[in-house]
N, C-alpha and C positions, 0 to 999 in steps of 0.2 A: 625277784626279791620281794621282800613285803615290807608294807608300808603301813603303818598306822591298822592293821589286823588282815591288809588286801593283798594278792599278789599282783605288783605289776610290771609289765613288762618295756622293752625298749627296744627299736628296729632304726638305725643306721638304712634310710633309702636316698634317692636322688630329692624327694622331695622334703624330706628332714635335712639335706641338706642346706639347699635353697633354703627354706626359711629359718637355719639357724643365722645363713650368713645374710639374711636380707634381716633380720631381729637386729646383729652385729652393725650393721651398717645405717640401719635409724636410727639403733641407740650408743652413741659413739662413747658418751662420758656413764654411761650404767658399768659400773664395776665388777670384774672377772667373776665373781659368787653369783653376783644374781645374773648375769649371763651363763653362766652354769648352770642354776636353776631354772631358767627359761628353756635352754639346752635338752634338760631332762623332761621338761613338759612334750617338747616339740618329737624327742625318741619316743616316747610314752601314747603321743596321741598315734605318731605312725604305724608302732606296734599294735594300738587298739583296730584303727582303721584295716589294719589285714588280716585283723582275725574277727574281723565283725562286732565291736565292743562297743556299744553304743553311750553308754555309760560309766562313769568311774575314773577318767580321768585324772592322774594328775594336775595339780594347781602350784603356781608357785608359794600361793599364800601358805598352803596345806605342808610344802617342803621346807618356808622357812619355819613354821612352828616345831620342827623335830630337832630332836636331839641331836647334837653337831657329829656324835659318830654315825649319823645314818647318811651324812654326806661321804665319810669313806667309802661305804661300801655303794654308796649312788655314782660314785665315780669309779670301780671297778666294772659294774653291768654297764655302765653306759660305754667304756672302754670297748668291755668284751660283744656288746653291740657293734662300737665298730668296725673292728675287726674283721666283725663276721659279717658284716657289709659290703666291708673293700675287699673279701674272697672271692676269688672266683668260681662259680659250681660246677659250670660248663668249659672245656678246653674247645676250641675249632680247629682241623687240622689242616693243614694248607694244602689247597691242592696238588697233585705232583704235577708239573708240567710236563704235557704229552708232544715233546718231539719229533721233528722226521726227519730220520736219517737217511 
């Protein structure tokens, strides 16, 4: 999606997880918006990190200055981030067990 003229992006991994819930669990009385906001930085940096994006970042400051419809659609990618997180790419097939009869 884009943002303020950039495009950027969002990755649901184990480690955006962890520290979305380790953010939830320091800041207990920060209110669902700006934990949503922290949320999107924390998708934003992940996505950056694995495509080698050293720069450009997401900030929360930079999220609360936007227009309140850009939170709609910040919460459909970050969605469909994760989604496509908790999919699985690979199946493993179980071994058949070998018998003697």
């Amino acid at each position: 999606m884009k943002i303020n003229g950039r495009e950027v992006g969002f990755l649901y991994t184990v480690g955006a997880f962890c520290d979305i819930n380790d953010y939830v669990v320091a800041n207990p009385d920060v209110s669902a918006a700006t934990a949503e906001l922290e949320k999107a930085v924390i998708l934003n940096r992940a996505y950056n990190e694995a495509h080698g994006i050293a720069e450009g970042g997401l900030t929360v400051a930079e999220l609360r200055a936007c227009p309140l419809h850009i939170l709609a659609d910040l919460r459909e990618e970050m969605k469909k981030a994760e989604e496509e997180g908790l999919k699985r790419s690979v199946e493993a097939k179980e071994k058949k067990d070998k018998g003697t009869a």
